[in-house]
N, C-alpha and C positions, 0 to 999 in steps of 0.2 A: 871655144865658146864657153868655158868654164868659168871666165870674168865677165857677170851679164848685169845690167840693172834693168833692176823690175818697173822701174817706173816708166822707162823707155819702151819696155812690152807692154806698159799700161796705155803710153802715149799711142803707140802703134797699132791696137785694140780701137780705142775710139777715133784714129781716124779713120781706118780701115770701116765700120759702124757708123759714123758722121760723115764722112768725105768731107768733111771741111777744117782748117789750120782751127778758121775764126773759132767753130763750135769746141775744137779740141781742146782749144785753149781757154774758153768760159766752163767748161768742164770741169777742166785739173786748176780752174784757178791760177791760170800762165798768162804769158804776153805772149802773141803771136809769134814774136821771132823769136821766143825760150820754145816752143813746139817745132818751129821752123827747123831751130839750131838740133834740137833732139831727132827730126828726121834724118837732118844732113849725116849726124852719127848711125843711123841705124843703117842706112844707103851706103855708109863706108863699112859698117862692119859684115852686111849680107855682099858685098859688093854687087847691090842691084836698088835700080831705081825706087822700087817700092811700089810709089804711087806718081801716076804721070797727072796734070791739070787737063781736066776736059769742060766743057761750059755745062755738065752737069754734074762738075764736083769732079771730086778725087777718083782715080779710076788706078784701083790697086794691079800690079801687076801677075802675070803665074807666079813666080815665088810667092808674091804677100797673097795671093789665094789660097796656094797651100797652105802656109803657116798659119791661117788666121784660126780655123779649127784647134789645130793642135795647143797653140799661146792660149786661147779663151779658156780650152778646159782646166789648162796650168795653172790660170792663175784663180778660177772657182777652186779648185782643192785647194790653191796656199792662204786663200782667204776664208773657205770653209772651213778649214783646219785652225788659223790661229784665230775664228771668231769662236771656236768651241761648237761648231756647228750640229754636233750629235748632245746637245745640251737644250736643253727646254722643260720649264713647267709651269703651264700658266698661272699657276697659284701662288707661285713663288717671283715671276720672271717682272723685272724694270723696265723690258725692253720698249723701245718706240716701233711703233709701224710705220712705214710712209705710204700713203694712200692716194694717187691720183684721182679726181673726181670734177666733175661738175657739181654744180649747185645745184643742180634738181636731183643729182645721187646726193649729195650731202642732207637735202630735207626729205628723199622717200626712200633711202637706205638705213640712213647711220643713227636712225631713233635705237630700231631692234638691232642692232650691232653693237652699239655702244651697253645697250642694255643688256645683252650676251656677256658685253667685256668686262663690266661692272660686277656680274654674279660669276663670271667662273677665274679672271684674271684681273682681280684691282688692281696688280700696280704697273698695269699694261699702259700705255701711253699711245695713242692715236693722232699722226699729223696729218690732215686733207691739205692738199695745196692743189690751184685750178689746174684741170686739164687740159695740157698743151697737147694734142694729136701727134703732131709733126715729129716730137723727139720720146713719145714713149717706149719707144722698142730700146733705144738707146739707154733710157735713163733704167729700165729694168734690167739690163742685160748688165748696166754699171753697177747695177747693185744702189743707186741713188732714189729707186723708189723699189718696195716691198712688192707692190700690186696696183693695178689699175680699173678702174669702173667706168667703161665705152660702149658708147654704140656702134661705130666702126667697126670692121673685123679686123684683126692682127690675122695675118695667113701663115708668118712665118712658123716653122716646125719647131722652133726652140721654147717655144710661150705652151703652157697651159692654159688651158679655156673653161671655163664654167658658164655656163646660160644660168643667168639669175630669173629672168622674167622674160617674155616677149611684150612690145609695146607698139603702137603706131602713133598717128598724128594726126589734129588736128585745130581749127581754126580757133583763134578768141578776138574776144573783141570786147569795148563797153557794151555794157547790160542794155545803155541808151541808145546804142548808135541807130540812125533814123533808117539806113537804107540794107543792112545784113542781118540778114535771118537766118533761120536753123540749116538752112540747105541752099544757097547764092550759087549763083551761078556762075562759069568762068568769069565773062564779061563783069560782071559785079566784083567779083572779088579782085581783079586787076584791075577796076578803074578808081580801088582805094588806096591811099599811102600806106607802106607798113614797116614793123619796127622789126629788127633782124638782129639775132644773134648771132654773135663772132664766130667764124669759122673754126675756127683752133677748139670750138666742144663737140667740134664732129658729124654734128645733125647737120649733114647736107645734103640730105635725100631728095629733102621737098624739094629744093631749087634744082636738082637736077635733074627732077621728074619734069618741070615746069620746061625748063631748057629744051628736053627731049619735044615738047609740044612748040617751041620754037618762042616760048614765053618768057618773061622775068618780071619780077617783083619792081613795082614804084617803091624804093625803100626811102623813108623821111630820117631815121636813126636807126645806128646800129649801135647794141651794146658790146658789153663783154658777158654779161650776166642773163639767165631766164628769171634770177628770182624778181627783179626789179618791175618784170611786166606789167602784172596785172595795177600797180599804181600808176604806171604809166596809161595804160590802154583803161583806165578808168575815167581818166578829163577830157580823153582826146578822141579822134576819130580814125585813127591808124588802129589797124588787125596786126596781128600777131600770129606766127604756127608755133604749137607747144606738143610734149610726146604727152601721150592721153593718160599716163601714168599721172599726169598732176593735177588734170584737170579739175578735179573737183576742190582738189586744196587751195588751187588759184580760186575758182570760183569763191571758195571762204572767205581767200583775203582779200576781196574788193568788189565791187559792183563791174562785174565781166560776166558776159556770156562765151560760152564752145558754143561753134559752127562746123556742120561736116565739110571738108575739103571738095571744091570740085574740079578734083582730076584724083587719077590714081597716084599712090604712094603706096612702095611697097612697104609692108610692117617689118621691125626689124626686132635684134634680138640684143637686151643688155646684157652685158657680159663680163666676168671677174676673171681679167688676166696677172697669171706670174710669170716668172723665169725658169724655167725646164733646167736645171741646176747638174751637174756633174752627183755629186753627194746634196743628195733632198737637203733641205732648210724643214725639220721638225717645226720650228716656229713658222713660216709661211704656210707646210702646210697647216698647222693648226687654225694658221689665219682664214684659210680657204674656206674652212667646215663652220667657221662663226658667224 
């Protein structure tokens, strides 16, 4: 085992983390059958299958269970080590962050963040990209994003957790609408159209609270975005649910009223996860306290 390539332990890692060829390969930037071909080598040099196909994805075998611990930490020390990973000063440092986020964290986070980053690390570089739920455990664990800002929980033991705020939810709607008031009742509030945002930001409480009552939303649009609402639900007659952290800045940008919800939802808690790292990341954690 003396003659190893690291790319293949790389490849090995995210399928192992993906169960998927497809996803492996949009990862490393490959074609499916350059992933395919690199397992076939890994499954002759462990002489074991690896991973068998199940209709829930890749289902690694006892050897690739064992292994998988051992490889992940291997390869955080060979990359903590040749990124200079005991090196850090924000006053001095270029570096970029990569930031997972929504657009409602991007308007009631990253004012005072960004203002933190400007007085203690000018030439700190900050990238948001939208929050995909589905693959961030993978994308931190690759090292392909820095931190992420969710209302989901991550359960896994390997993530650090910071609670930023607790937040709940509730109703908006136009300022004008003829038939919803401050407090509607179930039947009222389902016998209107409403505009829904894309699952992949997480906030799926409400619709599952609603489900648990045997209920579901008349949705007329779905977006990708919270910030686009309140222009939307300004001309039209469709409601909206928002986390109550924005209410009032929605209410700024448009002629919308909040409505209290009628049913329960439970309140949830935003939260700033990273990667629980073999040798600490000085710069992640500095990112954590900013």
């Amino acid at each position: 085992m003396g003659d190893y390539d690291l790319n293949l332990v790389r490849t090995f890692l995210l399928l192992y983390e993906t169960r998927s060829v497809t996803r492996t390969a949009e990862c490393l930037s490959l074609t499916q059958p350059s992933v395919s071909h690199a397992l076939g080598r890994m499954r002759k040099q462990f002489n074991d299958s690896l991973f068998s196909r199940s209709p829930n994805g890749l289902q690694p075998t006892e050897l690739a269970i064992s292994m998988y611990p051992t490889l992940r930490q291997a390869i955080e020390v060979i990359d903590s080590t040749i990124s200079g990973v005991g090196q850090f000063d924000p006053a001095t440092s270029r570096r970029t962050f990569r930031l997972h986020a929504t657009d409602l964290g991007e308007v009631s986070l990253l004012p005072p963040v960004l203002a933190r980053i400007a007085e203690t690390a000018p030439g700190v570089d900050l990238h948001v990209t939208p929050l995909n739920f589905s693959v961030v455990e993978t994308e931190l664990r690759q090292g392909q994003a820095d931190a992420v800002i969710c209302t989901p929980r991550i359960t896994a033991d390997d993530f650090e957790r910071d609670v930023l705020f607790p937040d709940s939810y509730c109703g908006i709607c136009s300022d004008a609408h003829p038939r919803i008031g401050r407090t509607p009742t179930l039947d009222e509030f389902l016998d209107e159209r409403h505009i829904a945002v894309d699952v992949a930001a997480g906030h799926t409480d409400v619709d599952r609270s609603l489900s648990l009552l045997g209920h579901s939303r008349d949705v007329a649009l779905r977006i990708s975005h919270f910030a686009a609402l309140p222009q939307l639900l300004e001309t039209t007659p469709y409601l909206s649910i928002i986390p109550a952290s924005v209410a009032e800045q929605f209410c700024r940008m448009a002629d919308v009223k909040i409505f209290d919800l009628p049913f329960d939802v439970p309140a949830v808690e935003i939260s700033l996860y990273t990667y629980k790292r073999v040798l600490p990341d000085p710069g992640t954690v500095w990112f954590r306290r900013t």
